[in-house]
C-alpha positions as CSV (number, residue, x, y, z in Angstrom):
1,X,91.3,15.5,-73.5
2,X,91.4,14.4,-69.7
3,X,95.3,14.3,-68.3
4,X,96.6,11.0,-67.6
5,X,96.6,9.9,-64.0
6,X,98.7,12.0,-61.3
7,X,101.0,10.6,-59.6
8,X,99.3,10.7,-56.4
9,X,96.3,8.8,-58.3
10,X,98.8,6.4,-59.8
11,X,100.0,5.5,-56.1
12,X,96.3,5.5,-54.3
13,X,95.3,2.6,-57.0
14,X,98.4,0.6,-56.3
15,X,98.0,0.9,-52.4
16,X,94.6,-0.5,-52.8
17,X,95.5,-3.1,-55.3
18,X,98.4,-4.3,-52.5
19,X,96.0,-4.2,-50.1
20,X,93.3,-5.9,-51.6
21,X,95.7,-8.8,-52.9
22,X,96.7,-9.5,-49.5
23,X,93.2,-9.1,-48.1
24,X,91.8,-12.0,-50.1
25,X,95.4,-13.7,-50.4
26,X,96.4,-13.5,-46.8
27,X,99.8,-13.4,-46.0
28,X,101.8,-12.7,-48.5
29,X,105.8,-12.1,-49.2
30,X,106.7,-9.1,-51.2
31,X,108.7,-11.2,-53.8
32,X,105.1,-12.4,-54.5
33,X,103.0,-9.2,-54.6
34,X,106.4,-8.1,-57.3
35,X,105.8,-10.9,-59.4
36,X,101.8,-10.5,-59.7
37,X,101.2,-7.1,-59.1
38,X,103.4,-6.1,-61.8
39,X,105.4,-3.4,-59.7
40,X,109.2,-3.6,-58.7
41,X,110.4,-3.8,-55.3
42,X,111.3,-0.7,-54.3
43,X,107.8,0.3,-55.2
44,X,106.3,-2.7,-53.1
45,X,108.6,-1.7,-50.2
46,X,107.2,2.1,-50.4
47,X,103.2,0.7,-50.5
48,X,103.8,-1.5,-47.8
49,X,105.7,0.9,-45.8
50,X,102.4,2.9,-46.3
51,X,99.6,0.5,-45.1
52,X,102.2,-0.2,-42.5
53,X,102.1,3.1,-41.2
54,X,98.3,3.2,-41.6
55,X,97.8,0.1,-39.5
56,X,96.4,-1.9,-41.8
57,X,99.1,-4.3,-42.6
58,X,102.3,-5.3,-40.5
59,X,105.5,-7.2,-41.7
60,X,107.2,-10.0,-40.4
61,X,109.9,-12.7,-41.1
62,X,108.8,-15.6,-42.7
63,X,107.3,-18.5,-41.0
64,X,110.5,-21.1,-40.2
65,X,113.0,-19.1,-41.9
66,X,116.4,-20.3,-41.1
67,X,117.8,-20.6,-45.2
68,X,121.3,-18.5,-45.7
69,X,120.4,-15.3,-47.3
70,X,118.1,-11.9,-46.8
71,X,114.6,-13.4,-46.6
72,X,111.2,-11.8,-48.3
73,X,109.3,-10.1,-45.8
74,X,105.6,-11.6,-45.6
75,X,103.0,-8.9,-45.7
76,X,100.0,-9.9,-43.5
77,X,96.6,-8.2,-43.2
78,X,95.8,-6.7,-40.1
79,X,92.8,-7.5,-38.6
80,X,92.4,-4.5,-36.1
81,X,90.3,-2.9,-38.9
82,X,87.1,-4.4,-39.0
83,X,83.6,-4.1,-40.1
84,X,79.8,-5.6,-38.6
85,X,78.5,-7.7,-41.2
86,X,74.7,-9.0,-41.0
87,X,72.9,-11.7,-42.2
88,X,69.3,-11.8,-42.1
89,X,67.2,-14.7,-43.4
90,X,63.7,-16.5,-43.4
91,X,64.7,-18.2,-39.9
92,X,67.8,-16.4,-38.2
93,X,69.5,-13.2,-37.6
94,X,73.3,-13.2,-37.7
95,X,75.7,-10.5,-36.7
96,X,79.7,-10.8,-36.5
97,X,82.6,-9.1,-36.3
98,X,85.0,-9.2,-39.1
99,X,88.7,-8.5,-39.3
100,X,90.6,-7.3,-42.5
101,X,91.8,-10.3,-44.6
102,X,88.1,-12.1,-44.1
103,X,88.6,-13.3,-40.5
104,X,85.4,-13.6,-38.4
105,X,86.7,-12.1,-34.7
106,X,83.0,-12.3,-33.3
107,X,79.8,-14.0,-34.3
108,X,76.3,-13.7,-32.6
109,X,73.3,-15.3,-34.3
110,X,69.8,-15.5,-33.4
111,X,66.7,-17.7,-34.8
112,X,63.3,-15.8,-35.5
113,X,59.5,-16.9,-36.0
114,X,58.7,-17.3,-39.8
115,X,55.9,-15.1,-40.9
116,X,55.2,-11.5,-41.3
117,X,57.4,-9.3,-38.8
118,X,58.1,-5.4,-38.9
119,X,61.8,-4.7,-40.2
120,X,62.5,-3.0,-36.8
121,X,61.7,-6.0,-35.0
122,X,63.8,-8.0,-37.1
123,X,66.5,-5.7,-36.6
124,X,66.3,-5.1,-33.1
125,X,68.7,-8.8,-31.9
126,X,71.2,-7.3,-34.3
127,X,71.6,-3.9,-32.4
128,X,72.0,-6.4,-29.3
129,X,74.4,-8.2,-31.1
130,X,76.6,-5.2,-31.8
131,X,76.9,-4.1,-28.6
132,X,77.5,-6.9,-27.1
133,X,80.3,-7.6,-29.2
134,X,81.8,-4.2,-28.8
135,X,82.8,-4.9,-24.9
136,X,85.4,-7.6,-26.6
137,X,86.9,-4.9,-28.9
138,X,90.1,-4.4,-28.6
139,X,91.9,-0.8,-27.8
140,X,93.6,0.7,-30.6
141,X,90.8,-1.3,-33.3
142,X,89.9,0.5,-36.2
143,X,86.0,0.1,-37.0
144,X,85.7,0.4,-41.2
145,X,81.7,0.1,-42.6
146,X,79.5,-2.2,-42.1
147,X,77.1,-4.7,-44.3
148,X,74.3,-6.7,-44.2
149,X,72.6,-9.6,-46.5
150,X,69.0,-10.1,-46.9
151,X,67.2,-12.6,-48.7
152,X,64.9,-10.9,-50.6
153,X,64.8,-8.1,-53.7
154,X,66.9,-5.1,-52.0
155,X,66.6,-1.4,-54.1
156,X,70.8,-0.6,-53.9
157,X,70.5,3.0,-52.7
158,X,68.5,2.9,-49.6
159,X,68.2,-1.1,-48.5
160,X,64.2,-0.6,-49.4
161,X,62.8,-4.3,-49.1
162,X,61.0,-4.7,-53.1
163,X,60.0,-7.8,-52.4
164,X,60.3,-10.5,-49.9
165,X,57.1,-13.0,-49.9
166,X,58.3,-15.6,-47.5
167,X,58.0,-12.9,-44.5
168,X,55.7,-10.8,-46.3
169,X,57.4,-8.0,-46.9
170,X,56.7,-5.2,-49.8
171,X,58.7,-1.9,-50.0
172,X,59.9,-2.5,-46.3
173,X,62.3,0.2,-45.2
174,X,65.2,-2.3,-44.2
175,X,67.8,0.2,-44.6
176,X,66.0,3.0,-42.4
177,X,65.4,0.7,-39.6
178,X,69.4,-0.7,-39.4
179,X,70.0,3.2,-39.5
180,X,68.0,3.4,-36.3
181,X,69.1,0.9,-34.7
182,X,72.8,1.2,-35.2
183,X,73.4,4.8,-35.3
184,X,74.4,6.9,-38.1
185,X,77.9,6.5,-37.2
186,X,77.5,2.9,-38.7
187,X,75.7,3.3,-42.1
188,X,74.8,0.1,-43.5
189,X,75.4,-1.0,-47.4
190,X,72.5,-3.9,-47.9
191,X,72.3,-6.5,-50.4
192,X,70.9,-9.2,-51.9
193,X,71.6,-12.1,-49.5
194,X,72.3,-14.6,-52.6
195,X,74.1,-12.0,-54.2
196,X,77.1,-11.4,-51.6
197,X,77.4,-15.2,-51.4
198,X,78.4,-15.8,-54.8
199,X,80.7,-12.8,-54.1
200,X,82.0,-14.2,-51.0
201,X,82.4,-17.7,-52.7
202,X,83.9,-15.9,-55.9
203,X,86.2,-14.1,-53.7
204,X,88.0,-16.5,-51.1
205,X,86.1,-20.3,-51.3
206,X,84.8,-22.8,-53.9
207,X,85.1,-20.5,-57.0
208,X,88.3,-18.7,-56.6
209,X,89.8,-18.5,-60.0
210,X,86.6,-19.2,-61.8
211,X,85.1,-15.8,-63.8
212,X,81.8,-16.9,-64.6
213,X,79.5,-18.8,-61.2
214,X,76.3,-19.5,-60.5
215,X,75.1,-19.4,-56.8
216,X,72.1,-20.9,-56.0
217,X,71.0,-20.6,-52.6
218,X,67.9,-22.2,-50.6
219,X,66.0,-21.5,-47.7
220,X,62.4,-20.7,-47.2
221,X,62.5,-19.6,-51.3
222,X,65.6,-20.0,-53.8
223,X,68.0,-16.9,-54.4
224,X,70.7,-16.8,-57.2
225,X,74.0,-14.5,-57.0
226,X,75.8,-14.7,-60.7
227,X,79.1,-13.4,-61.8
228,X,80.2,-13.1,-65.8
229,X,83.8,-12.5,-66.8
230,X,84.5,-12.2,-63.1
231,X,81.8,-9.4,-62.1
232,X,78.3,-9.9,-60.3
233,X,75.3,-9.4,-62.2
234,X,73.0,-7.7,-59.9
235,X,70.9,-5.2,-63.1
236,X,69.3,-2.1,-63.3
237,X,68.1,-1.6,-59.5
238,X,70.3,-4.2,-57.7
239,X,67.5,-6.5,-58.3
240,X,68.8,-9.4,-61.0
241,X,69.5,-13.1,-60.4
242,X,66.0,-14.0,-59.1
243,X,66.2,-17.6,-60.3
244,X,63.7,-18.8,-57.9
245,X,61.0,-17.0,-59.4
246,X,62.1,-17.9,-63.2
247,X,58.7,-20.1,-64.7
248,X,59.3,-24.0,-65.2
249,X,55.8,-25.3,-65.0
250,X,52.9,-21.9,-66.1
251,X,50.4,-24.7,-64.6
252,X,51.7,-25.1,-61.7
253,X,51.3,-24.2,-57.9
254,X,50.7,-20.4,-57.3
255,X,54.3,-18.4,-55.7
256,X,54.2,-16.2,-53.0
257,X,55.3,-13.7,-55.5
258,X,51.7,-13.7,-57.1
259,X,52.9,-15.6,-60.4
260,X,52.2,-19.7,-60.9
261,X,55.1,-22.2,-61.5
262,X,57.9,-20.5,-60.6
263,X,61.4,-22.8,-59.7
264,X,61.2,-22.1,-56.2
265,X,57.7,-23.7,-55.7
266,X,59.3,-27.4,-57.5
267,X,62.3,-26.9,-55.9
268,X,61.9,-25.1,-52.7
269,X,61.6,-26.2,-49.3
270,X,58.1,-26.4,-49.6
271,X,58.2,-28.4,-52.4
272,X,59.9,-31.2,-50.7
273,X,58.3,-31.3,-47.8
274,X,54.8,-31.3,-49.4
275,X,56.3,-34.3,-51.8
276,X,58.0,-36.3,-48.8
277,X,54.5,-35.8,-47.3
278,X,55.8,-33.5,-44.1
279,X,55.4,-30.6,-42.1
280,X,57.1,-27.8,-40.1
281,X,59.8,-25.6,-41.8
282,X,63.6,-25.4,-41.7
283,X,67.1,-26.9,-42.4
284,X,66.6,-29.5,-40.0
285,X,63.2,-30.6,-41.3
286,X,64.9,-30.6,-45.0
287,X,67.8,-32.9,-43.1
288,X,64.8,-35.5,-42.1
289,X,63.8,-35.6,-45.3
290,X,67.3,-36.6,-47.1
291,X,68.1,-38.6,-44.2
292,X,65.0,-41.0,-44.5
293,X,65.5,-40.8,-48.4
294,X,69.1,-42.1,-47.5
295,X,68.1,-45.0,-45.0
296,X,65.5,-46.4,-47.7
297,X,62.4,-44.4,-47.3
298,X,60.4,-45.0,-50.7
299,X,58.5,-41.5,-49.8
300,X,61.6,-39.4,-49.3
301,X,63.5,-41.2,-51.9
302,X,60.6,-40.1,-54.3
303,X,60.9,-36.7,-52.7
304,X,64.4,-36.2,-53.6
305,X,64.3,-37.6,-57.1
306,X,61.2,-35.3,-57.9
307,X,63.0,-31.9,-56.3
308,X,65.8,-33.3,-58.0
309,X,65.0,-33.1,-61.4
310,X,62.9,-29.8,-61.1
311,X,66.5,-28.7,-59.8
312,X,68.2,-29.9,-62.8
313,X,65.5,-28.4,-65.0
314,X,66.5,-25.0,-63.7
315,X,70.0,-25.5,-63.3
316,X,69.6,-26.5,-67.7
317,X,68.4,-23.3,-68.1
318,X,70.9,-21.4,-66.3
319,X,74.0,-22.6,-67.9
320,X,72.5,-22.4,-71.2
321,X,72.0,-18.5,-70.3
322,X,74.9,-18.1,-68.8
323,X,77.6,-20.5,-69.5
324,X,79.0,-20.9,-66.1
325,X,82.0,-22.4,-65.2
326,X,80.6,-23.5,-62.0
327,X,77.4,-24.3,-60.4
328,X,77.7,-24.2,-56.3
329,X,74.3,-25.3,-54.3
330,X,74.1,-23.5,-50.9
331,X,72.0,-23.1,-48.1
332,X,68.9,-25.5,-47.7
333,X,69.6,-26.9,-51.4
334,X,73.4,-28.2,-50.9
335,X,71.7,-31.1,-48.7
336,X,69.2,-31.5,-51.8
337,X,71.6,-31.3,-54.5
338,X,74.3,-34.1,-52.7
339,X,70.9,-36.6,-52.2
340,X,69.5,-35.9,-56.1
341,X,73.3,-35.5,-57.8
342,X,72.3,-38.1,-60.3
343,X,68.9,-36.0,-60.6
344,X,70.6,-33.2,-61.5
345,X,73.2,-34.0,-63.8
346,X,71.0,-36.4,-65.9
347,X,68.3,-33.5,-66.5
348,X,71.2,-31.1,-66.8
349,X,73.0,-33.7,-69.6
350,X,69.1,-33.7,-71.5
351,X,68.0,-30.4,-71.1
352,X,71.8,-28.6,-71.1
353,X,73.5,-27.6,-74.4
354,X,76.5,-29.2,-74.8
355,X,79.1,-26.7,-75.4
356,X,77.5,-25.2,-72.5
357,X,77.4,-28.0,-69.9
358,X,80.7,-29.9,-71.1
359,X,83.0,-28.2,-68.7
360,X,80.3,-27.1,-65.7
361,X,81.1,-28.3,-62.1
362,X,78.4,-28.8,-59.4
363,X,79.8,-27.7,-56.5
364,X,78.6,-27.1,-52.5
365,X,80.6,-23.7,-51.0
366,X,83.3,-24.0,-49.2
367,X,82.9,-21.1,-46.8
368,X,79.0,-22.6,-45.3
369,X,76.8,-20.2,-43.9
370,X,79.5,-17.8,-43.2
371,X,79.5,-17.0,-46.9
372,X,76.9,-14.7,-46.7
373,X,78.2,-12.8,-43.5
374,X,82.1,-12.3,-45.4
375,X,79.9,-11.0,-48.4
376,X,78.2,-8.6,-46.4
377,X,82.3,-7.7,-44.7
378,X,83.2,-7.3,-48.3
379,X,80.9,-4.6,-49.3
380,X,81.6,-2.8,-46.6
381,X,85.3,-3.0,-46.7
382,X,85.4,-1.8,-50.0
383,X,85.7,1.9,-50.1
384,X,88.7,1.4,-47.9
385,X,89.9,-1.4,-50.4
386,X,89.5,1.2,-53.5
387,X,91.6,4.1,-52.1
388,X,93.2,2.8,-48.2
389,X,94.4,6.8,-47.6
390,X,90.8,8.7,-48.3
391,X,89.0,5.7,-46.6
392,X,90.6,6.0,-43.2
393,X,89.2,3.4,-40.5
394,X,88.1,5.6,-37.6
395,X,89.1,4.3,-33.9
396,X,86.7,2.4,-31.9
């Protein structure tokens, strides 16, 4: 029989529980973090007094205190520890800066030709982007980990690119190429791009307190993050939630995955564009589109209805899979979704079983297209959120 927990283990967890509360919380008094973490105050006044000393939280007075009595201190997250987190899609690179407590310090982004490009070129504006925020770091900052987000199929121990047709990648070394660029003093944990934003969104925007999401996200294909009974559902490899490629239509239009009628090719960016009749690529192309449809264009209002109940189709199956408690459209498809709601939720209402569907909400994220760049900060703050002693942030 194993002994139960030491002391010393029985501590490290509730350091990092304290500290992850107030990291996705924010500020925070200790009478709070007593009442929901379960632990009396003398014990919250010893963890705090720990982080405090580690610089990763401070204390101060509440905010306007001026009642008669000894006030609750407010424990705050400090965001001298921080991580790079990287976002790389079809169109655009993004790098930032991100403090403890989800606060983006710094942000550089740059936009990239579509089409097949080696990893290390793609990577290259992101080493730029690091160093050029690192002139703006602070003394005495405390550099944690770093991520990064990709949209495409990412292998979870190496950042090996499976698969990512819309740039024409196959077993791309993504993970060896951000290791050349950035150093090995900044290893890089990579995920799923679709993935980190349902975490992100899960974690501190549109689905706090909901246990069971689906994220769809569009751009030049359609990604899917998914979390059940509060956890993401990534499968054996890292590689699950590939909605886009789920088959709605086996006579359909060929993928760039090699199959025929998968969602992404009735749903997808090209798929609008091709029914509203136009060309080019992009966010701001997809934007014509819904804003013709919305000024009376018969074309783009057939567009939208057509993508629109493909999108309900999928969204059907989904929540009869997985019973979410929330549906949130992201990326290229929240535009879509908002134009074709009616779309949606009347193929959703036929196709959708109705213990499933009865309590589902359609939602857009709240946190935009920094979702993605605070899932990347999230992975890589979370070593140091799991045990805040053995994880110690290293001096910039």
């Amino acid at each position: 029989m194993r002994a139960g927990p030491s002391q010393d283990e029985i501590r490290r967890l509730n350091l990092g529980a304290l500290l992850r509360y107030v990291h996705l919380r924010g500020p925070t008094s200790r009478a709070e973090l007593t009442a929901n973490l379960g632990l009396n105050r003398s014990t919250i006044g010893a963890l705090t007094a720990d982080l405090v000393a580690t610089g990763l939280v401070r204390e101060d007075l509440p905010r306007g205190h001026g009642r008669a009595g000894r006030p609750s201190l407010v424990v705050r997250p400090e965001p001298h520890a921080y991580v790079f987190a990287f976002s790389i899609e079809a169109d655009r690179v993004t790098a930032a800066r991100v403090g403890l407590g989800g606060v983006v310090l710094d942000r550089r982004e740059a936009l990239r030709p579509r089409g097949e490009v080696p990893p290390a070129e793609v990577v290259a504006p992101l080493a730029d982007a690091v160093r050029t925020m690192q002139t703006s770091v602070p003394p005495g900052a405390r550099y944690v980990g770093s991520g990064a987000a990709v949209s495409a199929m990412v292998r979870r121990e190496d950042g090996l690119v499976r698969l990512a047709p819309h740039v024409g990648w196959v077993d791309e070394p993504l993970g060896e190429a951000l290791a050349k660029v950035l150093g090995p003093e900044r290893p890089v944990t990579i995920r799923n791009g679709a993935d980190l934003r349902a975490l992100a969104e899960h974690s501190r925007g549109a689905a706090v307190g909901c246990d069971n999401v689906v994220y769809l996200h569009g751009d030049a294909g359609i990604g899917g993050g998914i979390i059940a009974g509060g956890r993401p559902v990534t499968g054996h490899g890292g590689y699950g939630g590939e909605v886009g490629h789920m088959v709605v239509n086996p006579g359909g239009k060929l993928c760039g995955c090699g199959a025929r009628g998968c969602w992404e090719t009735e749903v997808g960016e090209v798929a609008l564009l091709r029914a509203a009749g136009r060309d080019g690529y992009g966010r701001d192309v997809v934007s014509a589109v819904v804003d013709a449809a919305a000024r009376g264009d018969a074309v783009a209002q057939n567009a939208i209805r057509e993508v629109g109940d493909w999108l309900g189709f999928g969204v059907a199956n989904l929540v009869n899979i997985f019973n979410p408690e929330m549906v949130i459209f992201g990326g290229g498809l929240r535009e879509v979704y908002l134009a074709a709601a009616a779309q949606v939720r009347s193929r959703l209402n036929r196709n959708g079983l109705h213990a499933c569907r009865e309590h589902v909400r359609l939602r857009t994220p709240v946190l935009g297209d920094d979702a993605a760049l605070l899932g990347a900060a999230e992975v890589a703050f979370e070593p140091l959120l799991d045990d805040p002693l053995d994880a110690a942030p290293h001096f910039s």
